[in-house]
C-alpha positions in Angstrom: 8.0 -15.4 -8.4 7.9 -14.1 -5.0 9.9 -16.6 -2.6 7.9 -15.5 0.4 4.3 -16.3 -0.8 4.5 -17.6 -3.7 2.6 -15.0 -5.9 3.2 -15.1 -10.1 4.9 -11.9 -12.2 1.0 -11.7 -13.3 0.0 -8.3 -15.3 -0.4 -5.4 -13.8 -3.7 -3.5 -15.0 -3.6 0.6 -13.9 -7.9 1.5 -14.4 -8.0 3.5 -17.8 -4.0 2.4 -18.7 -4.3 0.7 -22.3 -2.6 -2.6 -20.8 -0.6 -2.8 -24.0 1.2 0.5 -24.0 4.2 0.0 -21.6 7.4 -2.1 -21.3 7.4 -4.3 -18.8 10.3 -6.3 -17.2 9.6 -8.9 -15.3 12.1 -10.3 -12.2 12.6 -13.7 -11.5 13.2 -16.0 -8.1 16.2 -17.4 -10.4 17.0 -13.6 -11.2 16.3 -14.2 -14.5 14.3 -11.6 -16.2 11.5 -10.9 -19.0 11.0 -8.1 -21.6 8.3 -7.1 -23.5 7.4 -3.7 -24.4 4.3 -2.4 -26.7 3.5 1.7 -27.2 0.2 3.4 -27.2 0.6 4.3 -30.7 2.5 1.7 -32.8 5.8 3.3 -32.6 8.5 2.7 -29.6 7.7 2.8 -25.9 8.4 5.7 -23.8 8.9 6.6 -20.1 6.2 9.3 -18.6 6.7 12.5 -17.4 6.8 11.7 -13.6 10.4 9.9 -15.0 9.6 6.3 -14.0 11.5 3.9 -16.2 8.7 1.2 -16.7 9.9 -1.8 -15.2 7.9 -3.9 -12.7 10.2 -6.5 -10.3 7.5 -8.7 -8.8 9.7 -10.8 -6.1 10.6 -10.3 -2.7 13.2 -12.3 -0.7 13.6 -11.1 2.9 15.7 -13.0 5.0 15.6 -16.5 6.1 13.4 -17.0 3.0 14.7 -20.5 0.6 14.6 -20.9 -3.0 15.8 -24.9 -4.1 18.9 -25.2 -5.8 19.6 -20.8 -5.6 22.6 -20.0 -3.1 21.9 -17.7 -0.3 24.1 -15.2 -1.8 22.1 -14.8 -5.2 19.0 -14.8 -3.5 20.2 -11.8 -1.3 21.7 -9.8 -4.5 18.2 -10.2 -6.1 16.3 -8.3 -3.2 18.6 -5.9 -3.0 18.1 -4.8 -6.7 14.5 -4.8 -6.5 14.6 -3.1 -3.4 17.0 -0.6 -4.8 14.9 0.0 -8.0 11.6 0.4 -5.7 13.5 2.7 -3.5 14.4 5.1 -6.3 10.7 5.6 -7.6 9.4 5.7 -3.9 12.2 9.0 -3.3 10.3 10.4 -6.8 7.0 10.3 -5.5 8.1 11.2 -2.0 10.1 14.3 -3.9 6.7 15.2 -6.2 4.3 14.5 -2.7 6.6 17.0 -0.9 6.2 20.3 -3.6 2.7 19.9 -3.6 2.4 20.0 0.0 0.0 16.0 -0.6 0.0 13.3 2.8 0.2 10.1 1.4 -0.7 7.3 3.7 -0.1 3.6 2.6 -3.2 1.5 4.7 -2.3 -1.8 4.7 -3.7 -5.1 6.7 -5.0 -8.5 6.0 -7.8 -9.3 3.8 -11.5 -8.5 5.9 -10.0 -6.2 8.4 -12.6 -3.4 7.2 -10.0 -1.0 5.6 -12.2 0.0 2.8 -15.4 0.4 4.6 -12.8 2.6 7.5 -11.3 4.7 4.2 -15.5 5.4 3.2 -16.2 6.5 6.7 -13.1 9.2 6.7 -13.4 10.1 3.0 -17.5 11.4 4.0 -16.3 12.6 7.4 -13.6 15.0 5.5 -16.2 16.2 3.0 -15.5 19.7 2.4 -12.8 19.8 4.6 -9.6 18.5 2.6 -9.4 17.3 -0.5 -8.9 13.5 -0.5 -8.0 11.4 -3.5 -7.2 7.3 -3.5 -5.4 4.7 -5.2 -7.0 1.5 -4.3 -4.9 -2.1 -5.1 -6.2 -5.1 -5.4 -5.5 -8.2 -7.6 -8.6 -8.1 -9.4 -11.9 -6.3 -9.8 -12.5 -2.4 -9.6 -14.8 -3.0 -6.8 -13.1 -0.7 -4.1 -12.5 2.1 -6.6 -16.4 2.1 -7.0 -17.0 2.3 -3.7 -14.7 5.1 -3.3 -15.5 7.4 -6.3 -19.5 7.2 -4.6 -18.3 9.3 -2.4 -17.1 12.1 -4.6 -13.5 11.3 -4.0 -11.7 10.3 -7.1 -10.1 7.2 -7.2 -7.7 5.1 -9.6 -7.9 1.0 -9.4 -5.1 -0.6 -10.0 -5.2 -4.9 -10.5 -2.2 -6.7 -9.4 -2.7 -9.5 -11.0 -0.9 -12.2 -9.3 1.3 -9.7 -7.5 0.8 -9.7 -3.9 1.5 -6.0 -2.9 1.8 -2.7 -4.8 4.9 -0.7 -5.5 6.3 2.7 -6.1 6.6 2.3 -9.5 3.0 1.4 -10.4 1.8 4.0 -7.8 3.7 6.8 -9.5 1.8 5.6 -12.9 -1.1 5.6 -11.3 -0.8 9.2 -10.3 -0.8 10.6 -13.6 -4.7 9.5 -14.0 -4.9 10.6 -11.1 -4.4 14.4 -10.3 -3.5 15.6 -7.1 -5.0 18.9 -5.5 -2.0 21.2 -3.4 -2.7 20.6 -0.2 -4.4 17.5 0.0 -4.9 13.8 1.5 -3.1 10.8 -0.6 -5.0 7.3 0.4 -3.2 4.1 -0.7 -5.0 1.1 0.3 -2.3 -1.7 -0.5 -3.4 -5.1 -1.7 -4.5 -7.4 1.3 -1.6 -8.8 3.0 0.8 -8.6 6.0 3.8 -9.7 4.4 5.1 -8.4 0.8 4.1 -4.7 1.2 5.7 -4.3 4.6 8.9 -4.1 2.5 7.9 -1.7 -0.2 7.9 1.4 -0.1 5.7 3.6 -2.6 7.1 7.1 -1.3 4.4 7.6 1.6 4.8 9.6 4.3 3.6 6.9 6.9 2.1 3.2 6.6 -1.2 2.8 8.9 -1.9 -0.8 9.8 -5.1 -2.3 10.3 -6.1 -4.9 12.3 -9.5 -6.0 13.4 -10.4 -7.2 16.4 -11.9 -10.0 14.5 -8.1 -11.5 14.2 -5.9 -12.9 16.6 -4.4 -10.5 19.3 -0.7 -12.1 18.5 -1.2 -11.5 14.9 2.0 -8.4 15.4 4.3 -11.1 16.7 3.0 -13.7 13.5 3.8 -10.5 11.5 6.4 -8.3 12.7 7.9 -6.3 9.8 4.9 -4.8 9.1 3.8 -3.5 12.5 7.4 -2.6 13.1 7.3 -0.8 9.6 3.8 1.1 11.0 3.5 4.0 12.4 0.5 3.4 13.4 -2.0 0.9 14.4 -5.9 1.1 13.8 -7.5 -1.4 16.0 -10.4 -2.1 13.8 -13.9 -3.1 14.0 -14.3 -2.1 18.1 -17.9 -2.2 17.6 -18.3 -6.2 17.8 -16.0 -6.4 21.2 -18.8 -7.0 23.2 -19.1 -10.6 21.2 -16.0 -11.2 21.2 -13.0 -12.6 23.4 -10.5 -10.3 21.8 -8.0 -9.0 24.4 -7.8 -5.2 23.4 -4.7 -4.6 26.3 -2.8 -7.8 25.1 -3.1 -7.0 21.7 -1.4 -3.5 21.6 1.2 -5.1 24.0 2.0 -7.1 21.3 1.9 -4.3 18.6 4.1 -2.5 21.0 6.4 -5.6 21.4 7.6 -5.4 18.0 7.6 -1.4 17.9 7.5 0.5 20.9 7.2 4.0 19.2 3.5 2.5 17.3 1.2 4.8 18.1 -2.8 3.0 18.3 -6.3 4.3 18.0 -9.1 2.0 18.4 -11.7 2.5 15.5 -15.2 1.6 14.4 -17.4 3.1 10.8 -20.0 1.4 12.0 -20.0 3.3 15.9 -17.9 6.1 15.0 -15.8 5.3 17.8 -11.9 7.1 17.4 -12.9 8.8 13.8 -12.6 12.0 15.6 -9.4 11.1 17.4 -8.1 9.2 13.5 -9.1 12.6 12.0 -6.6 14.5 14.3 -4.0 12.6 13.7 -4.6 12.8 9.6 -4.9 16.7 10.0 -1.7 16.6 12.3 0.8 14.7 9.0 -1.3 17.0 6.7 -0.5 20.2 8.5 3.5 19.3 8.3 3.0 18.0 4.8 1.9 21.7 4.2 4.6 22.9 6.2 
């Protein structure tokens, strides 16, 4: 169980992945761990060809987070295996994104901050331009990947469960359903949260942060690792600022607060305001990707 939020090891469902073909381990608060392994065809499991060993550790323990009756000690050794483990598959895809020349971005932000609607609006603005392909996470339902794939792009689900964030091992499964074009646009919108995925990383070669300007304007100090982990912020949702109170100036000085270097482009599918200016940025990482 994750000692931060308190999300289960749950099952992790990749869209088109028979649930029952892979080994699965299973990590602990205690540090205690789970096996059970099943194969496609009867016989013994197997590790694919983008060399992930198939083990899923579904806990987080930053610092400062408690765990009755667990000494601080333990508690640290655990996150640092995870982490370690996540780190390993994260340089794999970051190693397979780099020969192909593919700009992954990891979009991540609370739950309602318009991320999917935002990805939509850039997936039909790039039409014909770049290829774009996503990897849409979410604890249940394949409602996002549906929304995507209408658009032409293709795009692989994949269900957390009761995980709270995705990692770079189940986004490295995920990309063998889900082939990449040389040259293109990776797309990972992470599950809905500001806390767990700010510590994983799947390999990307930025995370974009979201927030709406139907939040809080302190919500980067409430949050910090991940706007400090951002490189950049989209300020979300600009269209309804005429009904709102939302300070626009005091919250980037609060973005900027926790990371000075964030770079922040105020954005709107509905207007259309910044997609031009979001767009250059994109085509800016995708042009060193090439590179």
């Amino acid at each position: 169980m994750c000692t931060t939020c308190g999300c289960g090891e749950g099952e992790t469902r990749i869209e088109g992945e028979d649930p029952h073909g892979h080994e699965h381990e299973h990590v602990h608060a205690d540090g205690t761990r789970h096996v059970h392994s099943h194969s496609h065809d009867g016989g013994d499991s197997h590790d694919h060809a983008h060399g992930h060993a198939h083990a899923h550790g579904h806990a987080y323990t930053p610092a400062h987070s408690h765990a009755p009756g667990m000494a601080k000690s333990r508690m640290v050794q655990i996150e640092q295996d995870i982490l370690a483990k996540n780190n390993a598959y994260a340089r794999q895809n970051r190693e397979n994104f780099a020969k192909r020349g593919v700009f992954a971005l990891n979009l991540v932000s609370s739950p309602g901050s318009g991320k999917t609607t935002l990805l939509v609006k850039t997936i039909e603005t790039l039409a014909g331009r770049k290829p774009v392909a996503v990897i849409e996470g979410d604890q249940q339902t394949s409602n996002d990947a549906e929304r995507i794939r209408a658009t032409g792009a293709k795009a692989v689900q994949i269900n957390t469960g009761k995980g709270c964030h995705l990692d770079a091992h189940m986004v490295g499964h995920a990309l063998e359903k889900l082939p990449l074009a040389d040259d293109s646009l990776l797309m990972i919108e992470n599950v809905g949260n500001l806390v767990c995925p700010a510590a994983f990383d799947l390999g990307e070669a930025h995370k974009v942060v979201i927030l709406s300007v139907t939040e809080g304007e302190d919500k980067p100090l409430k949050y910090p690792d991940m706007f400090a982990a951002a490189q950049l912020m989209l300020l979300n949702k600009c269209d309804l600022l005429p009904y709102l109170s939302f300070d626009v100036d005091a919250a980037i000085a609060c973005a900027r607060r926790v990371n000075p270097a964030i770079e922040v482009i105020r954005t709107s599918a509905t207007s259309g305001e910044g997609m031009a200016e979001w767009l250059a940025w994109i085509e800016k990482g995708a042009a060193a990707a090439r590179g």
